[in-house]
PABAVO-256674 format. One record per residue: residue number from 1; residue in three letters; x, y, z of N, C-alpha, C in turn. Coordinates in pm, 1 decimal, padded with zeros to 6 digits, m for minus. Last residue first. Layout:
residues N
 pos code      n.u      n.v      n.w     ca.u     ca.v     ca.w      c.u      c.v      c.w
 NUM  ALA        X        Y        Z        X        Y        Z        X        Y        Z
...
This chain:
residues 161
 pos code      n.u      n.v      n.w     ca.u     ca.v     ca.w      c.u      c.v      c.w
 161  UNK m00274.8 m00670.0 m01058.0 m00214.2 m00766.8 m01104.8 m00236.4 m00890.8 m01055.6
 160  UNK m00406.9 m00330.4 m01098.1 m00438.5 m00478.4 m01121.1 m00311.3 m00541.7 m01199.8
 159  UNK m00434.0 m00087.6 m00970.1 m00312.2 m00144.7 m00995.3 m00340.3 m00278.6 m01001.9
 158  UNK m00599.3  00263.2 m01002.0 m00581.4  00111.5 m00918.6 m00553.2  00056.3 m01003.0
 157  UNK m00628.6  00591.5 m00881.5 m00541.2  00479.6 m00970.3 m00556.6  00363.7 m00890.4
 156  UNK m00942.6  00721.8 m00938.0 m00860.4  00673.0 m00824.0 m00775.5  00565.0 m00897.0
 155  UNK m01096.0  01053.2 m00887.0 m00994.9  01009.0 m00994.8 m00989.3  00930.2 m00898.9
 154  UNK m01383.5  01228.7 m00810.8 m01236.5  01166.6 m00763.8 m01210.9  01033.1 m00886.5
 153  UNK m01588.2  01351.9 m00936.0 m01588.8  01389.0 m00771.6 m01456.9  01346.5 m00770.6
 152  UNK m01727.4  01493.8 m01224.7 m01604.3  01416.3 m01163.1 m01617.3  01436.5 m01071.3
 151  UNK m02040.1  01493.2 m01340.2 m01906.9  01600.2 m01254.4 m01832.6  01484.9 m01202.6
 150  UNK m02283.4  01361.1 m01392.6 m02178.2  01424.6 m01543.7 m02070.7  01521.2 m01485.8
 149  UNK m02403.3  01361.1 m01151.4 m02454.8  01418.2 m01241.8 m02368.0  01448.1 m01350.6
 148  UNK m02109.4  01236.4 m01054.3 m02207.8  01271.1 m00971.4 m02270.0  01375.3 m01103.0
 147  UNK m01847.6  00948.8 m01020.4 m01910.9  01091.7 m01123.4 m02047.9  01074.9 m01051.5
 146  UNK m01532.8  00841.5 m00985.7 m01663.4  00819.3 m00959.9 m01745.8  01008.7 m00964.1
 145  UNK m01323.4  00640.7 m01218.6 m01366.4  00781.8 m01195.8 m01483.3  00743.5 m01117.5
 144  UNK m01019.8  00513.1 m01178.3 m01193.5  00466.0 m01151.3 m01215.8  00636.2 m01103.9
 143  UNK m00790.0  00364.3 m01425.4 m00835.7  00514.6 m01333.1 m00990.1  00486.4 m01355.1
 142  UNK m00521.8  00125.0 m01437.2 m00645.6  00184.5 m01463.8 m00675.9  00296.9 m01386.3
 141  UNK m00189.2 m00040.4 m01521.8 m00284.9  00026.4 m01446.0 m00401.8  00106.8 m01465.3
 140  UNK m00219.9 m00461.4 m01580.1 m00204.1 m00319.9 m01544.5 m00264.3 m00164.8 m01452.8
 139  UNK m00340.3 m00756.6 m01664.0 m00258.5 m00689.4 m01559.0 m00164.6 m00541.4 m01578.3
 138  UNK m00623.8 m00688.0 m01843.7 m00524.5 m00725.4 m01878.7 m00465.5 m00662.2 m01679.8
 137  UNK m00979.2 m00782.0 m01714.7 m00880.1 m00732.7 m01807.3 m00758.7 m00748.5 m01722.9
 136  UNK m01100.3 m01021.8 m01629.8 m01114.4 m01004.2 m01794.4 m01018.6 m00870.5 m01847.4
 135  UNK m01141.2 m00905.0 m01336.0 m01054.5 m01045.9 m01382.6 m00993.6 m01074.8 m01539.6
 134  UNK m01282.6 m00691.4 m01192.0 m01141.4 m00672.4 m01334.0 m01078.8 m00808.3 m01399.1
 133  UNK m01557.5 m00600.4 m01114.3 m01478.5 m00718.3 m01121.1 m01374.9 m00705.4 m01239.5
 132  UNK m01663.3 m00442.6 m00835.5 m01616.8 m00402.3 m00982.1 m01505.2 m00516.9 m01038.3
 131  UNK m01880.5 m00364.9 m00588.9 m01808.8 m00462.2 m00625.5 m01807.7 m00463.6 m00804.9
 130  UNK m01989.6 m00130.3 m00389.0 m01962.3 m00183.6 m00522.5 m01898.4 m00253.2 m00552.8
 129  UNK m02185.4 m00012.2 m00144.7 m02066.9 m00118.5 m00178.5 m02110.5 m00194.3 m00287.7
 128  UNK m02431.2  00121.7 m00145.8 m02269.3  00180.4 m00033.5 m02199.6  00115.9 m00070.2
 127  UNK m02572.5  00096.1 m00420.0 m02523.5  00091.5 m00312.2 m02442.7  00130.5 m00252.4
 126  UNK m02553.6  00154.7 m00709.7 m02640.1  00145.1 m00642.5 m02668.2  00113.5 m00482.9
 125  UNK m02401.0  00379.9 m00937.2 m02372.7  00298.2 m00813.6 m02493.4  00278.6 m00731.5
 124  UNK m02390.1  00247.2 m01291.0 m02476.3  00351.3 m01210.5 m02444.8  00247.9 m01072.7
 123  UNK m02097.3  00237.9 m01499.1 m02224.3  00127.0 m01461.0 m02234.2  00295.9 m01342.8
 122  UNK m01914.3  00126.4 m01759.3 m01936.6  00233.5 m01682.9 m02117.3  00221.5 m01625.7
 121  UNK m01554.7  00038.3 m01830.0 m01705.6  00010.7 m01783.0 m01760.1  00152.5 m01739.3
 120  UNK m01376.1  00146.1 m02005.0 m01380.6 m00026.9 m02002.8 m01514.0 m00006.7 m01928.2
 119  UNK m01240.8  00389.6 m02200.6 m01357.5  00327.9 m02119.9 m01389.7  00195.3 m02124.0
 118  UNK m00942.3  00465.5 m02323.0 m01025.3  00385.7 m02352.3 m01123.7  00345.8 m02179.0
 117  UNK m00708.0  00592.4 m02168.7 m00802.8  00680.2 m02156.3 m00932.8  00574.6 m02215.8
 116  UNK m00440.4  00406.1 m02169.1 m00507.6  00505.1 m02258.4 m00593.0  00611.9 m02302.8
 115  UNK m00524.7  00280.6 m01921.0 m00370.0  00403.1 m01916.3 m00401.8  00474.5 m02044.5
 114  UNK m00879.0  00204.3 m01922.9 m00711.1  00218.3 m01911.7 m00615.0  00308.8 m01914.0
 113  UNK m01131.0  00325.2 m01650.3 m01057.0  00368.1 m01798.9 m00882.5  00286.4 m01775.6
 112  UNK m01484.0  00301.8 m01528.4 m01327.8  00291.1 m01548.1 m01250.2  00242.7 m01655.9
 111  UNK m01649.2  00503.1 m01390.3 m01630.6  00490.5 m01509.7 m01466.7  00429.4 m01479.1
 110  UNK m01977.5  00528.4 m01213.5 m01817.6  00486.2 m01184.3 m01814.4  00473.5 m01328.9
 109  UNK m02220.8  00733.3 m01027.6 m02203.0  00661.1 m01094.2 m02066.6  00611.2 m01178.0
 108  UNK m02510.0  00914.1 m00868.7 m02340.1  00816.3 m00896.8 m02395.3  00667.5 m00952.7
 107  UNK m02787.2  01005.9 m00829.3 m02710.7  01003.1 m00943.5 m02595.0  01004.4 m00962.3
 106  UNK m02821.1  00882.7 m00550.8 m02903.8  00913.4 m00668.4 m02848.6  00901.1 m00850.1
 105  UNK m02681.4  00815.8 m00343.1 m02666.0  00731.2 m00446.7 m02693.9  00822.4 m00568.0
 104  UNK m02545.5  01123.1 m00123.1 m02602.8  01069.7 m00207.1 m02616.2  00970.7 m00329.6
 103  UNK m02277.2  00994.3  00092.6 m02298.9  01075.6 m00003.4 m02419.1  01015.3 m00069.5
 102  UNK m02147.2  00898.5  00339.6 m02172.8  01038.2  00315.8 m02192.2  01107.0  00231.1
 101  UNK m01937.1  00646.8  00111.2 m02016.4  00679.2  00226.2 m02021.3  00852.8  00250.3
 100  UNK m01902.4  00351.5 m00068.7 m01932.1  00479.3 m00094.3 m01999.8  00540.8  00077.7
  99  UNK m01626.8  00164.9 m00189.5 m01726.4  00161.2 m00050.2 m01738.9  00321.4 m00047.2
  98  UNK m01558.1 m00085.5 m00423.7 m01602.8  00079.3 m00367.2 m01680.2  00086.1 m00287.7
  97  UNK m01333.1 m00318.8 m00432.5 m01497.5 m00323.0 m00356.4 m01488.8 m00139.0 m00362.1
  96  UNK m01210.8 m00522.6 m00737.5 m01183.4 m00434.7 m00702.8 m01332.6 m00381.2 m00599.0
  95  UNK m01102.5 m00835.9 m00803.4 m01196.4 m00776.7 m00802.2 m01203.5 m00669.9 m00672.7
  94  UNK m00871.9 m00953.7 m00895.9 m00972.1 m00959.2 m00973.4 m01033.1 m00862.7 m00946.0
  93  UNK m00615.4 m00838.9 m00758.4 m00600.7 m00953.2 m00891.5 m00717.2 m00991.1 m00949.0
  92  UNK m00515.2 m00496.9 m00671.9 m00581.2 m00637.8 m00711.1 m00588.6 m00721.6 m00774.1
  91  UNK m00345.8 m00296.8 m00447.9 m00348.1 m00361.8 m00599.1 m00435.8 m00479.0 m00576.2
  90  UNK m00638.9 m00280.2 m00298.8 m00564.6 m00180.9 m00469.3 m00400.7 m00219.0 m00427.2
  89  UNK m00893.4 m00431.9 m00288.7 m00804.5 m00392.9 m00218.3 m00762.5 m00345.9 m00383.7
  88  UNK m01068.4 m00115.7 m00253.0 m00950.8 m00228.2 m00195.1 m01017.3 m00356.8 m00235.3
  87  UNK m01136.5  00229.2 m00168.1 m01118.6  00082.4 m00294.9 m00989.8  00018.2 m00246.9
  86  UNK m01404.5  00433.7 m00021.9 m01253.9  00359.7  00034.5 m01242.3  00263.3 m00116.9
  85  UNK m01465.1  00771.5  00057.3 m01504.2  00627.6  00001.3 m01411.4  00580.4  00010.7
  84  UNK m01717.2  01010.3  00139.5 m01585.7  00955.9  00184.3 m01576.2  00816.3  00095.7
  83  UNK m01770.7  01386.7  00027.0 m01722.9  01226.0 m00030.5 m01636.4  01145.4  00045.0
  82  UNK m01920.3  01560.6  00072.8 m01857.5  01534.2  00149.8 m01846.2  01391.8  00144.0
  81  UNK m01958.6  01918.9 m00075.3 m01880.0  01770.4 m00116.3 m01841.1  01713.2 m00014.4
  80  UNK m01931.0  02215.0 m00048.8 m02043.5  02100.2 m00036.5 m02023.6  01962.1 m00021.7
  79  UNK m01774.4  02221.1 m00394.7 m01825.5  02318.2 m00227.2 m01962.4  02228.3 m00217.4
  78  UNK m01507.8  02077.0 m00487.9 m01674.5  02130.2 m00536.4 m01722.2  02125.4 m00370.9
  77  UNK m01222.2  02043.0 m00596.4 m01286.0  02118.6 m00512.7 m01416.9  02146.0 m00517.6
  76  UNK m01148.7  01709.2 m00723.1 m01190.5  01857.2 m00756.9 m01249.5  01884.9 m00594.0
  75  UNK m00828.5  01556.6 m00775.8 m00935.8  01597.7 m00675.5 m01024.1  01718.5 m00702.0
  74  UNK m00696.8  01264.5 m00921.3 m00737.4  01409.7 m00923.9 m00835.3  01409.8 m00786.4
  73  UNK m00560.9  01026.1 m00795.4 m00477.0  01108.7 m00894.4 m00514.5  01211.6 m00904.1
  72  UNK m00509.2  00862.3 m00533.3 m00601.2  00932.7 m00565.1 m00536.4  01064.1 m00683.6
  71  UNK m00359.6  00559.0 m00476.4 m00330.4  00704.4 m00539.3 m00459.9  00733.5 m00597.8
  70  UNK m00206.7  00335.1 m00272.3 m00357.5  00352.8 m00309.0 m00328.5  00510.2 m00343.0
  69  UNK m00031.9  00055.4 m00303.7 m00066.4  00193.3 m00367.8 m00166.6  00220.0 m00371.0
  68  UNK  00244.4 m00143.3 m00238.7  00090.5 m00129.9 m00244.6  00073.8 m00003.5 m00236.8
  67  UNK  00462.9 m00393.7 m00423.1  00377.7 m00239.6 m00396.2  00306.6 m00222.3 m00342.2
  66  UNK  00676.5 m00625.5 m00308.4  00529.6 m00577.1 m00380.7  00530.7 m00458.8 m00346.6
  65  UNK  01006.5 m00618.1 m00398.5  00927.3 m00567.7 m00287.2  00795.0 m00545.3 m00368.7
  64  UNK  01125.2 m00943.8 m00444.9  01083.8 m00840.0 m00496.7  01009.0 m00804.8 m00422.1
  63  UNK  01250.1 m01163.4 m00390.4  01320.0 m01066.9 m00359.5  01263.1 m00953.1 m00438.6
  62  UNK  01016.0 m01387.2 m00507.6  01141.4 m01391.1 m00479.7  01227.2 m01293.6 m00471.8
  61  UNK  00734.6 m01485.4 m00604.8  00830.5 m01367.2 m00644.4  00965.0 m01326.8 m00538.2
  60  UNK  00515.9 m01674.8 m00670.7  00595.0 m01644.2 m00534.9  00676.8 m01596.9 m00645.1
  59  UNK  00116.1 m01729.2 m00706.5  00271.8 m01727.6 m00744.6  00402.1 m01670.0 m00617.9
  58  UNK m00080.5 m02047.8 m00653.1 m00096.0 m01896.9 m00667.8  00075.1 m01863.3 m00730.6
  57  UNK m00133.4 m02350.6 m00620.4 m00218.6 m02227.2 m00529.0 m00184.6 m02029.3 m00529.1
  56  UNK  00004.5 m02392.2 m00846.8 m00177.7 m02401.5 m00882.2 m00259.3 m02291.7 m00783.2
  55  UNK  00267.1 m02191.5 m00930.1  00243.2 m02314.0 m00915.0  00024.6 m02288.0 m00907.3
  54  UNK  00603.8 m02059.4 m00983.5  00469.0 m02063.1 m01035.3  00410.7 m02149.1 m00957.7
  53  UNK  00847.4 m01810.3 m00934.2  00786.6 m01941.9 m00914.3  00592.1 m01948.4 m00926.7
  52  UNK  01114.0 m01598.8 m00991.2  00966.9 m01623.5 m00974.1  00902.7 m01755.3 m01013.6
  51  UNK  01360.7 m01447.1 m00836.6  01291.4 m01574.4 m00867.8  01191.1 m01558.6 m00926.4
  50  UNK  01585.0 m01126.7 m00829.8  01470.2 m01185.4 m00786.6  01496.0 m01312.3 m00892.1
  49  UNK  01834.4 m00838.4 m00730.5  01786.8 m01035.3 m00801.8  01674.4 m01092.2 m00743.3
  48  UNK  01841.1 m00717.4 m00509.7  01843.9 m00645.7 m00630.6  01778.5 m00747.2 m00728.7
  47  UNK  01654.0 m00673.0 m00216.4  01685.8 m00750.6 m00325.9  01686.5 m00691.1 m00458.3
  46  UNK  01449.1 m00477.0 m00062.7  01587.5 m00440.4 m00136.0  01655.1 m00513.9 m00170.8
  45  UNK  01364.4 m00728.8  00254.8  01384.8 m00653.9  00176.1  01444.8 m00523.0  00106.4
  44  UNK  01345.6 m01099.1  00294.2  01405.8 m00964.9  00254.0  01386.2 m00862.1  00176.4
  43  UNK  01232.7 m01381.8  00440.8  01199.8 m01238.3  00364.4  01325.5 m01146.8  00368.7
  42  UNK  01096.7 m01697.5  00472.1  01169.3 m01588.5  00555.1  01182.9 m01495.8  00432.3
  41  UNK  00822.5 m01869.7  00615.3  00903.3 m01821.0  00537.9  01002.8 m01685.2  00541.0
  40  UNK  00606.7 m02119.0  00718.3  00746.2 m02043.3  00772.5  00789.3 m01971.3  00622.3
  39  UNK  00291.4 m02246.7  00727.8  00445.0 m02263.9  00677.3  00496.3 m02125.0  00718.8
  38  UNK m00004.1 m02195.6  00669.4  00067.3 m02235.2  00587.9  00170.5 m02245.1  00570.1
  37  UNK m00032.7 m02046.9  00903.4 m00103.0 m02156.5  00916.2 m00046.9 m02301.0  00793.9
  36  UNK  00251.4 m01856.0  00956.4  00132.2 m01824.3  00984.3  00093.4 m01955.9  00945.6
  35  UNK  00546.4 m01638.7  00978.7  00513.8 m01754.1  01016.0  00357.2 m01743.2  00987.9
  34  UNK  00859.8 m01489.4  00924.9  00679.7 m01503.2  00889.9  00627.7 m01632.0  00873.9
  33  UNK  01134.7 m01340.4  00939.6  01050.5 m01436.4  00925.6  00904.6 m01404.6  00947.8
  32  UNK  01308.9 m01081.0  00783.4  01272.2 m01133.0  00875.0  01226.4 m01280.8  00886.4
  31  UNK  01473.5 m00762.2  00671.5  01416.4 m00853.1  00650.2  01390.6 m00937.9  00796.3
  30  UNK  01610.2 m00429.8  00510.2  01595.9 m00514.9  00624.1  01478.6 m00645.4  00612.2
  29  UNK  01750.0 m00460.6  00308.1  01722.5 m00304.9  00380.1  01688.7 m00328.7  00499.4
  28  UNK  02019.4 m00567.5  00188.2  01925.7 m00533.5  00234.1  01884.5 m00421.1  00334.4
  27  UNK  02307.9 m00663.2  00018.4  02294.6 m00595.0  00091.7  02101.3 m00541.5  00079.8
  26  UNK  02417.1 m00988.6 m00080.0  02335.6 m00899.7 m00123.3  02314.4 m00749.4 m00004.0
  25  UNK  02627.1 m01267.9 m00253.2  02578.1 m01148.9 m00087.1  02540.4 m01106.9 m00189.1
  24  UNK  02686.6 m01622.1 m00210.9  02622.3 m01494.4 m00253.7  02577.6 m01449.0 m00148.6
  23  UNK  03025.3 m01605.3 m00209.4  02949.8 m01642.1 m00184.6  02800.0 m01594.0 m00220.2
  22  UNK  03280.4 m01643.9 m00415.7  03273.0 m01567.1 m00318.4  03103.1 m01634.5 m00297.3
  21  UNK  03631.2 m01703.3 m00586.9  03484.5 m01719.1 m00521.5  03455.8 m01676.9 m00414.8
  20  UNK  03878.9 m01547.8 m00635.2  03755.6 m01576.7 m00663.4  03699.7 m01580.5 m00658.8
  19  UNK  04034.7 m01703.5 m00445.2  04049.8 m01567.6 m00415.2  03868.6 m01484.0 m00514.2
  18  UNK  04076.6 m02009.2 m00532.3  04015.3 m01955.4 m00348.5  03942.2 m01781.1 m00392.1
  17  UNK  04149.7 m01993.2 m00795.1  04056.0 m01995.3 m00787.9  03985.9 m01941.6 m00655.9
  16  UNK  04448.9 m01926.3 m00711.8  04374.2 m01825.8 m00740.9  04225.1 m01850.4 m00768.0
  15  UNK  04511.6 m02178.4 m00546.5  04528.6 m02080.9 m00434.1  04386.5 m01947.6 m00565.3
  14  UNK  04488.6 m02341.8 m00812.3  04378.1 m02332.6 m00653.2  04356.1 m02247.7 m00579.9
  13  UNK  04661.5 m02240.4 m00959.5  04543.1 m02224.5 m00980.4  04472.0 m02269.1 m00844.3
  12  UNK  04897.4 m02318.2 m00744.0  04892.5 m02153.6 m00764.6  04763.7 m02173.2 m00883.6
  11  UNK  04876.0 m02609.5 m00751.4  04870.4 m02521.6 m00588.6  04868.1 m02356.6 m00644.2
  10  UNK  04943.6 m02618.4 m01040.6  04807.5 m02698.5 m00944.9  04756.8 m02628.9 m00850.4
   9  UNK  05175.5 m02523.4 m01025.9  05110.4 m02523.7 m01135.4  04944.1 m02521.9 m01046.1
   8  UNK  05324.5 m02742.1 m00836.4  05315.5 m02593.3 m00816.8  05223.0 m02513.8 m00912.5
   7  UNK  05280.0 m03001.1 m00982.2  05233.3 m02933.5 m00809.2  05204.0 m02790.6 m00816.3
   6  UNK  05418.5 m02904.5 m01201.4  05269.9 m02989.1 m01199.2  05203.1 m02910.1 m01053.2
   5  UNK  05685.1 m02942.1 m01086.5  05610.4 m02783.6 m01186.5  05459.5 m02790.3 m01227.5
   4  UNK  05738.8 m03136.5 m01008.5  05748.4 m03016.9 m00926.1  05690.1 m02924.6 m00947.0
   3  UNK  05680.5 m03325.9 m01224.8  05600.3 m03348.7 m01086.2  05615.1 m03164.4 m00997.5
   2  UNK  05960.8 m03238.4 m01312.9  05764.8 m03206.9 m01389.6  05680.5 m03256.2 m01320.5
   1  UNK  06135.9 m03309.5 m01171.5  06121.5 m03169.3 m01199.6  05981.8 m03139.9 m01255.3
């Protein structure tokens, strides 16, 4: 009789452990593979749970969708103005290129500020292509003003991480 009630005991926690477990799911948005010189890897994305892995040639983040953002926060209207310029890459991990075009050097010139408003640099543009090195500051977000005689021309949020 206690062999019987053992068994059965046994066979009705098993049966309720079965009901239990489950596997891991996640519902995505959509995902794939990616292949290129360094290896295969496969992707999803809308992962609610992420990894993150460290190592020498860089980091891997695990079900997290990177950002990429290029936000021009202000714009003034100044008649005449025919500012084209490009910053990339945005987001960055050191070093941010302004590529100035259709516009007088003379007197530009870039100011860039943390989320506080504190001025971290502010240097005179001497070329069509600026190279603005962020490595020394912290991973967050900043605003690159580029200024024409003491006049704002364009606000530009960039996203160092």
């Amino acid at each position: 009789m206690k062999k019987t009630k053992t068994k059965t005991i046994t066979l009705f926690l098993f049966l309720f452990a079965l009901t239990g477990i489950q596997a891991q799911e996640n519902t995505t948005a959509t995902g794939g593979d990616a292949s290129g010189s360094g290896g295969t890897q496969s992707y999803s994305l809308g992962q609610v749970f992420y990894s993150s892995l460290g190592g020498t040639n860089g980091d891997l983040n695990e079900g997290v969708q990177q950002p990429y953002e290029f936000l021009t926060v202000g714009t003034n209207n100044i008649k005449g103005l025919s500012l084209s310029y490009s910053v990339y890459p945005n987001p960055t991990a050191s070093t941010v290129n302004l590529k100035i075009e259709n516009q007088s050097l003379d007197n530009l010139s870039f100011q860039l500020f943390d989320i506080n408003g504190k001025q971290l640099l502010r240097e005179k543009i001497t070329s069509n292509e600026t190279h603005i090195t962020m490595g020394e500051f912290a991973n967050a977000n900043y605003f690159l003003k580029i200024i024409d005689n003491n006049k704002e021309l364009q606000t530009i949020k960039i996203i160092k991480n």
